[in-house]
mmJSON file of the N, C-alpha and C atoms, coordinates in Angstrom:
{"data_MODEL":{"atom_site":{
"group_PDB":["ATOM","ATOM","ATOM","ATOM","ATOM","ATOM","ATOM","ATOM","ATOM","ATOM","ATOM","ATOM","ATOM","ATOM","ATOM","ATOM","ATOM","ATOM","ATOM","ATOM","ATOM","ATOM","ATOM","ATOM","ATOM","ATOM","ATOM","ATOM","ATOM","ATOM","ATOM","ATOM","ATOM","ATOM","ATOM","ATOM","ATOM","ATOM","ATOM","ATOM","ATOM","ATOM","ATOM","ATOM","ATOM","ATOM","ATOM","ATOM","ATOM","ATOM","ATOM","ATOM","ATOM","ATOM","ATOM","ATOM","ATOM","ATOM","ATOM","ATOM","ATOM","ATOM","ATOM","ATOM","ATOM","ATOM","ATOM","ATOM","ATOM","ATOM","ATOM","ATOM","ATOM","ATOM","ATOM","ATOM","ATOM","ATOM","ATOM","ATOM","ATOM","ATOM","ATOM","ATOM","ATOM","ATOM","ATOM","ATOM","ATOM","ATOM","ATOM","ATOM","ATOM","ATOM","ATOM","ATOM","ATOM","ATOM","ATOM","ATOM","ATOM","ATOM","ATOM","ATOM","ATOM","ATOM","ATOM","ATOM","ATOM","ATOM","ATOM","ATOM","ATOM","ATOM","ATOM","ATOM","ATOM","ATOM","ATOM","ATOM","ATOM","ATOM","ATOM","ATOM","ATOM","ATOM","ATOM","ATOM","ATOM","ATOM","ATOM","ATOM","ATOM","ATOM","ATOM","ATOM","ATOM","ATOM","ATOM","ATOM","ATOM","ATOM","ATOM","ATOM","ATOM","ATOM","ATOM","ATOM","ATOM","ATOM","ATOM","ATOM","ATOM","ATOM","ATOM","ATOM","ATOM","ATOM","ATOM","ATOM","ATOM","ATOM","ATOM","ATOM","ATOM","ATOM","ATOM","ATOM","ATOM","ATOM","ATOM","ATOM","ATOM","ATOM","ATOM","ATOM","ATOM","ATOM","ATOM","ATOM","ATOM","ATOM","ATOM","ATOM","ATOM","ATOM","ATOM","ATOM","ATOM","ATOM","ATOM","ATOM","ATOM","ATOM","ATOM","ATOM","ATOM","ATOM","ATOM","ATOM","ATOM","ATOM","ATOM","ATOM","ATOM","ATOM","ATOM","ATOM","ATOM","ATOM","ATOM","ATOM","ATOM","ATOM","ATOM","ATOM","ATOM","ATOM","ATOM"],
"id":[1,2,3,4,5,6,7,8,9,10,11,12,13,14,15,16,17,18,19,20,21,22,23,24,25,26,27,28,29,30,31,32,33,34,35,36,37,38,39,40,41,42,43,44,45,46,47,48,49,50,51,52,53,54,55,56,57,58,59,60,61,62,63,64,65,66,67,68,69,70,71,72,73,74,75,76,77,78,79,80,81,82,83,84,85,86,87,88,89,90,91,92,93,94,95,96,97,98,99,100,101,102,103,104,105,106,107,108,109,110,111,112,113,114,115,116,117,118,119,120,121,122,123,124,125,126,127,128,129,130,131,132,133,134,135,136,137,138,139,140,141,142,143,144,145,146,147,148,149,150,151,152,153,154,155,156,157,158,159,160,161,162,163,164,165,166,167,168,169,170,171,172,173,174,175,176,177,178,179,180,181,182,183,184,185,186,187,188,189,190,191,192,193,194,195,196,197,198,199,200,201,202,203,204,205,206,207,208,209,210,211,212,213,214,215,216,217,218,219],
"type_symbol":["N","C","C","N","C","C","N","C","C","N","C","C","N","C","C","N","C","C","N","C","C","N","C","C","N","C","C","N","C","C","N","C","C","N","C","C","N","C","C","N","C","C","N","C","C","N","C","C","N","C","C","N","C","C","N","C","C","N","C","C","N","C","C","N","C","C","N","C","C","N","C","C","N","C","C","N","C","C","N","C","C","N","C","C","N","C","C","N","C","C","N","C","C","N","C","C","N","C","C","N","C","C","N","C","C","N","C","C","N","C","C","N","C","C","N","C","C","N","C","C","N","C","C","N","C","C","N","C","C","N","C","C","N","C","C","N","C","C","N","C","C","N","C","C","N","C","C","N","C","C","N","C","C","N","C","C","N","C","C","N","C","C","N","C","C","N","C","C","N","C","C","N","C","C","N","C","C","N","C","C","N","C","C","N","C","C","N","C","C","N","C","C","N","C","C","N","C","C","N","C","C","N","C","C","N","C","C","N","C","C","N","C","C","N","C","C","N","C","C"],
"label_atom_id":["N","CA","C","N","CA","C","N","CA","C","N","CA","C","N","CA","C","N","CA","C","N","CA","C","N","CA","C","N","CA","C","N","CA","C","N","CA","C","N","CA","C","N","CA","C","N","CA","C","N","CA","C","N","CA","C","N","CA","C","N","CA","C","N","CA","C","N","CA","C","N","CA","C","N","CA","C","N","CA","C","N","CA","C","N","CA","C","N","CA","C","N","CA","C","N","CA","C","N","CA","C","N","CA","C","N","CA","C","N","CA","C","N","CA","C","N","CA","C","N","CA","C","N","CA","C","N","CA","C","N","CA","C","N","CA","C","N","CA","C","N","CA","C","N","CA","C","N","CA","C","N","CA","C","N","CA","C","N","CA","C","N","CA","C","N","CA","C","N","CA","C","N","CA","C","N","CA","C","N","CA","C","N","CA","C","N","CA","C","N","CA","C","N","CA","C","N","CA","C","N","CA","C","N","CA","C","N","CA","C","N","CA","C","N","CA","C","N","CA","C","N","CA","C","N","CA","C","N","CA","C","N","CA","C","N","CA","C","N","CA","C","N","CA","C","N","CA","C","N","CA","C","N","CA","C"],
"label_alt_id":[null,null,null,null,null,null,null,null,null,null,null,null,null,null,null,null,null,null,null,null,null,null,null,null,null,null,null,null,null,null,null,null,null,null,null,null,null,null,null,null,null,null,null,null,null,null,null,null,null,null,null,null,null,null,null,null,null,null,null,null,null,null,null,null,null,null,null,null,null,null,null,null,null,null,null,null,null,null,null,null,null,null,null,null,null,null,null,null,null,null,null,null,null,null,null,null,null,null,null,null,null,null,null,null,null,null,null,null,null,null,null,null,null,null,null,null,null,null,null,null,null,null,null,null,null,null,null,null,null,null,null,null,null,null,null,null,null,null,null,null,null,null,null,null,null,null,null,null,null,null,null,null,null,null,null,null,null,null,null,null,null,null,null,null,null,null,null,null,null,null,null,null,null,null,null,null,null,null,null,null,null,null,null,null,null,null,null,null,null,null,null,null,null,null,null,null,null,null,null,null,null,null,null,null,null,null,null,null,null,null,null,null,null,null,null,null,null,null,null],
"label_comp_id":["UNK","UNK","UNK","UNK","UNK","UNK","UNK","UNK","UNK","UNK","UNK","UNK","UNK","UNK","UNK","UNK","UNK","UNK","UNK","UNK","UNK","UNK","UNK","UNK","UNK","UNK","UNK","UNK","UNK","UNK","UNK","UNK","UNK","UNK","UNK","UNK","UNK","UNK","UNK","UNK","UNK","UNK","UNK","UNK","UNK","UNK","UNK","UNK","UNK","UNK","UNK","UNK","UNK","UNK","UNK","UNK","UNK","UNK","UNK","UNK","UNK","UNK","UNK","UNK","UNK","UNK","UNK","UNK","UNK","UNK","UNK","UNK","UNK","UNK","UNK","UNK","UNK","UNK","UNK","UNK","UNK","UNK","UNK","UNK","UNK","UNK","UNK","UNK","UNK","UNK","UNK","UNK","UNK","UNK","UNK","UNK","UNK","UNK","UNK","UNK","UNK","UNK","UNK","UNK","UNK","UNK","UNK","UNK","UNK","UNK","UNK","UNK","UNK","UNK","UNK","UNK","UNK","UNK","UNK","UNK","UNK","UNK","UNK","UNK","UNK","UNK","UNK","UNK","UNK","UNK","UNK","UNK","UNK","UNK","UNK","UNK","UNK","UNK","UNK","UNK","UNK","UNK","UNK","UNK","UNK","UNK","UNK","UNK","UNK","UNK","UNK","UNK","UNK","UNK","UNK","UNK","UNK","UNK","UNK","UNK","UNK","UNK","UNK","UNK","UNK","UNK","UNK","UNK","UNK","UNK","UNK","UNK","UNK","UNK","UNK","UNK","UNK","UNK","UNK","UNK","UNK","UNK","UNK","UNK","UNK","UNK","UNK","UNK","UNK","UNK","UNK","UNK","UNK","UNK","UNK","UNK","UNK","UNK","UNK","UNK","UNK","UNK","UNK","UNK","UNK","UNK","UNK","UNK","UNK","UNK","UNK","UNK","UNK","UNK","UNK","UNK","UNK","UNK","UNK"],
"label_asym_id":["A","A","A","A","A","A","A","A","A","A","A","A","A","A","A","A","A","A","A","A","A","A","A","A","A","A","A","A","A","A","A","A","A","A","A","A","A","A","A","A","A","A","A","A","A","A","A","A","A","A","A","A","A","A","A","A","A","A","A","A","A","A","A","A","A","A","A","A","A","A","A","A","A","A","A","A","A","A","A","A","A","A","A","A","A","A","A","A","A","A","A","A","A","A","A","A","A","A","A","A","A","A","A","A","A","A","A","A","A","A","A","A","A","A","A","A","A","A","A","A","A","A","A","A","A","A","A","A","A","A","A","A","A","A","A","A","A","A","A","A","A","A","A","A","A","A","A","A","A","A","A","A","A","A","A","A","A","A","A","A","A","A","A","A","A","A","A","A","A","A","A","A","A","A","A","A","A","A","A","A","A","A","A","A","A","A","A","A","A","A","A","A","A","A","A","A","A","A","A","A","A","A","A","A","A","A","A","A","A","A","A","A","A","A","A","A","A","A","A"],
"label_entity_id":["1","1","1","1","1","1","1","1","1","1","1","1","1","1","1","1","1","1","1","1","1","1","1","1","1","1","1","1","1","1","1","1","1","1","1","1","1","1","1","1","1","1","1","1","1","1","1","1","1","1","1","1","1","1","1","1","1","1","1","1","1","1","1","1","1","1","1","1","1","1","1","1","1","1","1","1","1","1","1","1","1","1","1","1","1","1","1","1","1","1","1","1","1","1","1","1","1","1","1","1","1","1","1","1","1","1","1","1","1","1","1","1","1","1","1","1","1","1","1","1","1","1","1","1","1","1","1","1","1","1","1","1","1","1","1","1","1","1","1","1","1","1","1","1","1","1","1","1","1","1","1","1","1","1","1","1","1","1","1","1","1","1","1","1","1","1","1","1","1","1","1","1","1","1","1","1","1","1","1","1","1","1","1","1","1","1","1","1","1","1","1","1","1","1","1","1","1","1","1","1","1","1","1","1","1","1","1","1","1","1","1","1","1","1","1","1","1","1","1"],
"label_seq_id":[1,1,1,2,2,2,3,3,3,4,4,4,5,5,5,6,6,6,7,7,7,8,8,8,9,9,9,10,10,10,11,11,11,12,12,12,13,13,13,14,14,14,15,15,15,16,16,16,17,17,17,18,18,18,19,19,19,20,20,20,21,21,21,22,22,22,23,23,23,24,24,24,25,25,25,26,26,26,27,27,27,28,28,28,29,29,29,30,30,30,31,31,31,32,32,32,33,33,33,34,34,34,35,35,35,36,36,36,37,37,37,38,38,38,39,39,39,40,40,40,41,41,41,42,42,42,43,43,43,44,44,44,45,45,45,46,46,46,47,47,47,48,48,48,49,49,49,50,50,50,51,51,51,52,52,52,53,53,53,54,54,54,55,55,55,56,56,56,57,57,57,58,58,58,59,59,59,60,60,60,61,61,61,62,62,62,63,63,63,64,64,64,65,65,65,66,66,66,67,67,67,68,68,68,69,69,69,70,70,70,71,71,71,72,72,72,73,73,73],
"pdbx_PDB_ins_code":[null,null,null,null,null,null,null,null,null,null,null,null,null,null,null,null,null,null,null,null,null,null,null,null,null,null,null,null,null,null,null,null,null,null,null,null,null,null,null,null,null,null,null,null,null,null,null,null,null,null,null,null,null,null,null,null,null,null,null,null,null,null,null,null,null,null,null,null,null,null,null,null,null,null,null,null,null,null,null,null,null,null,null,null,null,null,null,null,null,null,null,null,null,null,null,null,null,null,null,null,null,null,null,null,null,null,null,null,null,null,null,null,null,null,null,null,null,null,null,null,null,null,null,null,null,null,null,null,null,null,null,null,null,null,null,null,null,null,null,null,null,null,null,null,null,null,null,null,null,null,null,null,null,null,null,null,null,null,null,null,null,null,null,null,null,null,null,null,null,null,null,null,null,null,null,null,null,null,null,null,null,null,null,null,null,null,null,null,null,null,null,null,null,null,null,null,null,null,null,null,null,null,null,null,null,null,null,null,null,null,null,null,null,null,null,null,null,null,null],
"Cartn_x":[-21.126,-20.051,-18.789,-17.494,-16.246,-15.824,-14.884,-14.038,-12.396,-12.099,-10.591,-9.512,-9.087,-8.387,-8.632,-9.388,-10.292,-9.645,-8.881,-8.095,-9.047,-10.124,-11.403,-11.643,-11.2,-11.138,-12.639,-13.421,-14.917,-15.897,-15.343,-16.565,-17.507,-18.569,-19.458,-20.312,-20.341,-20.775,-21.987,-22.585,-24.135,-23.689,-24.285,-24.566,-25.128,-24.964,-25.675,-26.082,-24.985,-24.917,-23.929,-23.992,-22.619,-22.796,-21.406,-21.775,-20.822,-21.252,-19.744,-20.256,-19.269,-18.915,-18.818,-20.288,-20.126,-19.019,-18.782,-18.028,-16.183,-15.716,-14.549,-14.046,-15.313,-15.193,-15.133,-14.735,-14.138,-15.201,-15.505,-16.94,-16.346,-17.362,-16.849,-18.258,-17.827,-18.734,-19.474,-21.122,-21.198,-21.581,-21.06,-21.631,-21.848,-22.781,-23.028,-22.229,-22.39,-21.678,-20.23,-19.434,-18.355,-18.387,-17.969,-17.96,-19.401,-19.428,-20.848,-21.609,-23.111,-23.315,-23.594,-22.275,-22.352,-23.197,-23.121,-24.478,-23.176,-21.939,-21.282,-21.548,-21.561,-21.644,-19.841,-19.69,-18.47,-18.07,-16.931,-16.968,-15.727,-15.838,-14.691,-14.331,-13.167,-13.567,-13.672,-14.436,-14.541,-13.819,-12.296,-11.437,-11.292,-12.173,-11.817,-13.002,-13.93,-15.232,-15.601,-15.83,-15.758,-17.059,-17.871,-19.019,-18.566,-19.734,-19.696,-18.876,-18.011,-17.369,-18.405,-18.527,-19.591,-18.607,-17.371,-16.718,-15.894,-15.437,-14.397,-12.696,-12.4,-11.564,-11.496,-12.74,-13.023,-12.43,-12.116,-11.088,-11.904,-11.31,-11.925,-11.998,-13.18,-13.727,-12.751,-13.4,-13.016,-13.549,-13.628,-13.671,-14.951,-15.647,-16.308,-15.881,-14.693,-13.982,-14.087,-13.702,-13.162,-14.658,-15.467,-16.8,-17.88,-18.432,-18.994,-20.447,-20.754,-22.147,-22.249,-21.895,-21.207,-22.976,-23.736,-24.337,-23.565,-24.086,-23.337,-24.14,-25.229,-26.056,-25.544],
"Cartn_y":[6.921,6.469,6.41,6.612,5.877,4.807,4.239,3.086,3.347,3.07,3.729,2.287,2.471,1.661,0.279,0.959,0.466,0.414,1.336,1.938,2.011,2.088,3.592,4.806,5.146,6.768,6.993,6.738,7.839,6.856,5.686,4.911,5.705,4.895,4.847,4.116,4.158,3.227,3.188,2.068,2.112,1.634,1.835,0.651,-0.617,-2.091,-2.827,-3.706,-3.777,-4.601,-4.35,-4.77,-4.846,-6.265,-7.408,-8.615,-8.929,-10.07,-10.323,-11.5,-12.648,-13.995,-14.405,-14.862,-15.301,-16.2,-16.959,-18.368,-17.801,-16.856,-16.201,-14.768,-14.248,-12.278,-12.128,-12.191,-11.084,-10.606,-9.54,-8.687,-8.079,-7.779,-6.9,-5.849,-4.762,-3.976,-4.532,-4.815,-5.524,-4.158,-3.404,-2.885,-2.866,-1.834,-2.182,-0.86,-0.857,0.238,-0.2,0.994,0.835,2.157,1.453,3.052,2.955,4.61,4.612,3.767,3.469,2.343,0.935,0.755,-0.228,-0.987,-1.78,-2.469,-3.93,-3.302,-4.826,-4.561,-5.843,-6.327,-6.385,-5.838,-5.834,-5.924,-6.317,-6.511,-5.616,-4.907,-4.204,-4.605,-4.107,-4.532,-2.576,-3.132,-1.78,-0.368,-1.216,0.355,0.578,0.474,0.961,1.894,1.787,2.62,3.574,4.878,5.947,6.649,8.014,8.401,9.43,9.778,10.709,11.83,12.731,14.186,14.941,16.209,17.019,17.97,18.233,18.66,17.894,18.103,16.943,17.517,18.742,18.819,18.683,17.883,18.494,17.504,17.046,16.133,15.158,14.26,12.911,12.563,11.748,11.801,10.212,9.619,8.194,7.258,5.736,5.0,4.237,3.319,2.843,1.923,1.237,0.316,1.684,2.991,3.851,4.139,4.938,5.122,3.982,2.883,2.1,3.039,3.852,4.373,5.105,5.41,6.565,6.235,7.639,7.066,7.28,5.725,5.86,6.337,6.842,7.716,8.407],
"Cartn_z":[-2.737,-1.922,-2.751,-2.152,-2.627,-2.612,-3.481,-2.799,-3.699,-2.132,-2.649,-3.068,-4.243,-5.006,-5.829,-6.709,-7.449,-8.987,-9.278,-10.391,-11.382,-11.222,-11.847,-11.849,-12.694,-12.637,-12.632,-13.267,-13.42,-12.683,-12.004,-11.73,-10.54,-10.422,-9.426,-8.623,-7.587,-6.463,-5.734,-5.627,-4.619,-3.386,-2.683,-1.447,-1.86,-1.418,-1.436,0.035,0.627,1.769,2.572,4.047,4.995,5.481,4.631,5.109,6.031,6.767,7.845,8.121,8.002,8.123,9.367,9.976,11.874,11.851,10.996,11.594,11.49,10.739,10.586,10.671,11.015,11.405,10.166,9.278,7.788,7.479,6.913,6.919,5.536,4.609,3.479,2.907,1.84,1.274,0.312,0.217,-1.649,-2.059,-3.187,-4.272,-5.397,-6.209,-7.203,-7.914,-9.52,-10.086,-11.129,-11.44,-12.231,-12.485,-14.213,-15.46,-15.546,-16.148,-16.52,-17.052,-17.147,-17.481,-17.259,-16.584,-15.502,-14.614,-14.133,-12.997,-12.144,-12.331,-11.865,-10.11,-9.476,-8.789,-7.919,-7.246,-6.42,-4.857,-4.576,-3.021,-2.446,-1.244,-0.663,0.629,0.879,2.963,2.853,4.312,4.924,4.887,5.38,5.04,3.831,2.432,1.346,0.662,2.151,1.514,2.342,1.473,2.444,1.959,2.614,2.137,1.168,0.418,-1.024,-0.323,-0.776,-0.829,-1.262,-0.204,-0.977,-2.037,-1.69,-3.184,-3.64,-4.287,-5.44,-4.659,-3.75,-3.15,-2.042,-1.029,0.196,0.817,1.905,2.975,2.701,2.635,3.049,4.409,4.872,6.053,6.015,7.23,7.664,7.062,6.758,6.05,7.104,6.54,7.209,7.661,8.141,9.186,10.435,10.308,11.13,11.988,10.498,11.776,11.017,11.3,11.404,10.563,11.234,11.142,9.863,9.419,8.433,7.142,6.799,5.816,4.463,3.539,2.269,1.121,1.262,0.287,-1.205],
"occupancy":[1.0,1.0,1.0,1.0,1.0,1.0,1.0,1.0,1.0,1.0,1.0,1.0,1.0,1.0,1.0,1.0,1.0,1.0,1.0,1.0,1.0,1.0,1.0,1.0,1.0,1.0,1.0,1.0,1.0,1.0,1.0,1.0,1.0,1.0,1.0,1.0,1.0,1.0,1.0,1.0,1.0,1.0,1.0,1.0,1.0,1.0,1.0,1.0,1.0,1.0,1.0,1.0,1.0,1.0,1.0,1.0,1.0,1.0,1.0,1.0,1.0,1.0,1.0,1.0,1.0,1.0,1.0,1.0,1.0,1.0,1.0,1.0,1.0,1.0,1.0,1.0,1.0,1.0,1.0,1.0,1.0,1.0,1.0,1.0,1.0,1.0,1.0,1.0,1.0,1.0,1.0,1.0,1.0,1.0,1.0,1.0,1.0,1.0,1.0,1.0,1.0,1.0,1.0,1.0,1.0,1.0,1.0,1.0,1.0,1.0,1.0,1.0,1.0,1.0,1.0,1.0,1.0,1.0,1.0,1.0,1.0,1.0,1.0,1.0,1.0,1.0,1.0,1.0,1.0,1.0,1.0,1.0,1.0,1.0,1.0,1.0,1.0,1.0,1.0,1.0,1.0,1.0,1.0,1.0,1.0,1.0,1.0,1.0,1.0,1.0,1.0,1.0,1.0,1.0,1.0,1.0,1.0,1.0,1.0,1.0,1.0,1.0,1.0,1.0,1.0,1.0,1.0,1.0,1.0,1.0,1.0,1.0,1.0,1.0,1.0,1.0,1.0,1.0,1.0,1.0,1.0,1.0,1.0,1.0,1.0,1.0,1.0,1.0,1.0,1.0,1.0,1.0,1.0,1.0,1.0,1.0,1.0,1.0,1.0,1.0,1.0,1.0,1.0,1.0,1.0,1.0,1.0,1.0,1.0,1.0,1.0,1.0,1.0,1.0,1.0,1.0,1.0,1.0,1.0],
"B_iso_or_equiv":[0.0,0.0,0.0,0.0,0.0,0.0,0.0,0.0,0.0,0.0,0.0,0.0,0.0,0.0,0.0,0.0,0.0,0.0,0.0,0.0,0.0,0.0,0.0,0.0,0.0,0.0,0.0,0.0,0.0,0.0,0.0,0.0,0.0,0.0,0.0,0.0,0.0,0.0,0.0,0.0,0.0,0.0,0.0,0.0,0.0,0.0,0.0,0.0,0.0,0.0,0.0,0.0,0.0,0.0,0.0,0.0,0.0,0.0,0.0,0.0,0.0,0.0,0.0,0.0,0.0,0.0,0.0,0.0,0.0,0.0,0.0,0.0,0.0,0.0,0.0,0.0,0.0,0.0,0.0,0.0,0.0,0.0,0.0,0.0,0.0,0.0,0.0,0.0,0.0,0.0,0.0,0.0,0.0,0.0,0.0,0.0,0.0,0.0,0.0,0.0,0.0,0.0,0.0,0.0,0.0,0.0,0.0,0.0,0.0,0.0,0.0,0.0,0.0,0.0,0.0,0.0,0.0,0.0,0.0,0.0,0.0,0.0,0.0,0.0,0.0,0.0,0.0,0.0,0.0,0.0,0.0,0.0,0.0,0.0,0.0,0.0,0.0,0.0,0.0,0.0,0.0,0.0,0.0,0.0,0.0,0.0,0.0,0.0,0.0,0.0,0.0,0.0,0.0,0.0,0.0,0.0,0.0,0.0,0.0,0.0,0.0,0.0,0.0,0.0,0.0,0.0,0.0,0.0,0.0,0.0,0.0,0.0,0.0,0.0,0.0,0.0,0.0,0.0,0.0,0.0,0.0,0.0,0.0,0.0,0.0,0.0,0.0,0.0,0.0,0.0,0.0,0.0,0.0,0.0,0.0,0.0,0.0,0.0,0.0,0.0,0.0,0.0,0.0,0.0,0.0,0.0,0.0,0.0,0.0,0.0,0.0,0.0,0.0,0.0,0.0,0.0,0.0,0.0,0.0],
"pdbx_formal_charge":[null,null,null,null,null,null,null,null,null,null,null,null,null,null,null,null,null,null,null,null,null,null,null,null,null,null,null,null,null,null,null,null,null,null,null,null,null,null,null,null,null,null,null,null,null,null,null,null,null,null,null,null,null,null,null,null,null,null,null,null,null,null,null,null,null,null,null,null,null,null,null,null,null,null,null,null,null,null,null,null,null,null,null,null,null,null,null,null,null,null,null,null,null,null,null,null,null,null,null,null,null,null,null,null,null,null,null,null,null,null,null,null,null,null,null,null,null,null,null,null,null,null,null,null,null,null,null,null,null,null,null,null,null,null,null,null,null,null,null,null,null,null,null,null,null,null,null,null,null,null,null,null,null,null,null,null,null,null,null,null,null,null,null,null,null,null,null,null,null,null,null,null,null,null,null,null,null,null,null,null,null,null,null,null,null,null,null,null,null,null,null,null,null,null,null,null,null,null,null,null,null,null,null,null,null,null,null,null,null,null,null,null,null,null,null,null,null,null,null],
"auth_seq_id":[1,1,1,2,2,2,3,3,3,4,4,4,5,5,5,6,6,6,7,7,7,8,8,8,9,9,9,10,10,10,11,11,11,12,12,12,13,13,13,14,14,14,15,15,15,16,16,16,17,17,17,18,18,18,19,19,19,20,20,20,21,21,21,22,22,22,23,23,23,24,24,24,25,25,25,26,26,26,27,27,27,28,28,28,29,29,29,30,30,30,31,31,31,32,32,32,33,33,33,34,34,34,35,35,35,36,36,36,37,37,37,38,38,38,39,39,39,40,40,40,41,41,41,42,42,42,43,43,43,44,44,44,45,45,45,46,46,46,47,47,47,48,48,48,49,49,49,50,50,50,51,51,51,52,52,52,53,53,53,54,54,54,55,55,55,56,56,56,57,57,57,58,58,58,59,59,59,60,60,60,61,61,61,62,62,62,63,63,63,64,64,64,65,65,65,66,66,66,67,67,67,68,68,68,69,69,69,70,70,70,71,71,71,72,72,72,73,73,73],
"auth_comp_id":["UNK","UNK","UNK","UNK","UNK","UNK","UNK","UNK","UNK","UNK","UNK","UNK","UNK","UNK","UNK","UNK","UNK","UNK","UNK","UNK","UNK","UNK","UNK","UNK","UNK","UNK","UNK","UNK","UNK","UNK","UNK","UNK","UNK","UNK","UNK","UNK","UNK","UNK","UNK","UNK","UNK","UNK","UNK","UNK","UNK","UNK","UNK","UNK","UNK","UNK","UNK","UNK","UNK","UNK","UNK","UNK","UNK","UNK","UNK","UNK","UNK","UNK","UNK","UNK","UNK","UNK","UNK","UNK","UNK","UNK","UNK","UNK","UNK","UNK","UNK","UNK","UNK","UNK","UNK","UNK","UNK","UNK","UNK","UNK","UNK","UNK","UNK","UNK","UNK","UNK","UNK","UNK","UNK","UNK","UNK","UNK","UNK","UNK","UNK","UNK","UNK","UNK","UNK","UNK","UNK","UNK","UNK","UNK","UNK","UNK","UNK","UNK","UNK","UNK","UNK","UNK","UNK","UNK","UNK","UNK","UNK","UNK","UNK","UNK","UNK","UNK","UNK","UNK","UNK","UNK","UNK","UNK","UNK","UNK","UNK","UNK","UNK","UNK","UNK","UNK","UNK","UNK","UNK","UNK","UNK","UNK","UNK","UNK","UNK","UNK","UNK","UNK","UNK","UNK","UNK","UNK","UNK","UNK","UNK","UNK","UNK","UNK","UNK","UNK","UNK","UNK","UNK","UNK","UNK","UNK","UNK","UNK","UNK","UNK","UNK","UNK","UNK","UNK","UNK","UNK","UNK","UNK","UNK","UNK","UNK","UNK","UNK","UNK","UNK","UNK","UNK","UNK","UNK","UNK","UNK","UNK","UNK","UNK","UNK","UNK","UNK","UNK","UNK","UNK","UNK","UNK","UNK","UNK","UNK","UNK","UNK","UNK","UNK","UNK","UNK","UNK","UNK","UNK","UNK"],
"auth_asym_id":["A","A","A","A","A","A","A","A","A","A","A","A","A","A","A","A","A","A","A","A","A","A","A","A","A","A","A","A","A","A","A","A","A","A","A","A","A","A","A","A","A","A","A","A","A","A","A","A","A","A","A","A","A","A","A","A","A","A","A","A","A","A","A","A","A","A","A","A","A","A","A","A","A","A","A","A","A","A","A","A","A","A","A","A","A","A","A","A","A","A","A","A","A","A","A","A","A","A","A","A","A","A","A","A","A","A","A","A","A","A","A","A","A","A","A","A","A","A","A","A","A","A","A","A","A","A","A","A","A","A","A","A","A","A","A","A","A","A","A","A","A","A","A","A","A","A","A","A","A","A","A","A","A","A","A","A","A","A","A","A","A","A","A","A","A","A","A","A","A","A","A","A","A","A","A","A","A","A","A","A","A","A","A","A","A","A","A","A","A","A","A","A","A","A","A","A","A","A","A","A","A","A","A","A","A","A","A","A","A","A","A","A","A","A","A","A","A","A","A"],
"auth_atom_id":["N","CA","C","N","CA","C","N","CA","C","N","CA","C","N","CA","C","N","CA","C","N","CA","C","N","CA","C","N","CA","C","N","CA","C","N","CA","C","N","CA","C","N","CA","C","N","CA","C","N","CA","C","N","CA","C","N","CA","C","N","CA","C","N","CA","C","N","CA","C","N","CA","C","N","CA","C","N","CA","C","N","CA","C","N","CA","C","N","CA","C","N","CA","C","N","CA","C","N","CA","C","N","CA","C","N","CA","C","N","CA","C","N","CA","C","N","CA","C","N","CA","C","N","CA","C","N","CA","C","N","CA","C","N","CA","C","N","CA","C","N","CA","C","N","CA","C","N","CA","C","N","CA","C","N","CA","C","N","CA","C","N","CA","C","N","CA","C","N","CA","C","N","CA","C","N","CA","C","N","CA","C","N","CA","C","N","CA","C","N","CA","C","N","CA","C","N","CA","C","N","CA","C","N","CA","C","N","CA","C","N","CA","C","N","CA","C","N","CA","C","N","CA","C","N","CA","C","N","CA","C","N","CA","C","N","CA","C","N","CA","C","N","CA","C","N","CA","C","N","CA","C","N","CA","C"],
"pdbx_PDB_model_num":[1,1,1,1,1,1,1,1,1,1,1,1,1,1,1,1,1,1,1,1,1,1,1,1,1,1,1,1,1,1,1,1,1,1,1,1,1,1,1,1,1,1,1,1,1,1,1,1,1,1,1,1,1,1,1,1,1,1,1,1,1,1,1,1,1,1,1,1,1,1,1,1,1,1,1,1,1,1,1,1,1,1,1,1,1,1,1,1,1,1,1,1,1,1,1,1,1,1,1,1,1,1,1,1,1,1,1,1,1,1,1,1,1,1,1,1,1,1,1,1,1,1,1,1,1,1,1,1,1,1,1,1,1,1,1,1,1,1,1,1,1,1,1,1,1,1,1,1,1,1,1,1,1,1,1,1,1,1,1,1,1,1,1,1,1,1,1,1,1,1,1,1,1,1,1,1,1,1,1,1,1,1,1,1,1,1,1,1,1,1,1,1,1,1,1,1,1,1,1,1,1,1,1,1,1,1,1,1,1,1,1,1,1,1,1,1,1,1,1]
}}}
């Protein structure tokens, strides 16, 4: 997966969770990842996580605020 604005150039990202707060709506991304190496533990909102690019030039698709369903593999 991505996450856009992170100001990591080489990092990398897992899935961990899609959480969302019944009592206040706010919902966010947990992942795991960084720089290589890495294992930190991090949180996004939605519009900042998008699925893997199959090329390193190819369009970026929609964010998962946009399509909900989106796999982050």
């Amino acid at each position: 997966m991505e996450v856009e604005g992170t100001r990591l150039r080489s990092a990398t990202w897992s899935f961990v969770a899609h959480v969302q707060n019944t009592a206040t709506g706010d919902e966010w991304i947990e992942v795991v990842g960084g720089r290589p190496g890495d294992r930190n533990v991090r949180s996004f909102r939605p519009d900042q996580v998008y699925p893997p690019r199959a090329a390193r030039k190819a369009a970026r698709g929609p964010s998962l605020a946009e399509a909900p369903q989106l796999p982050l593999g």
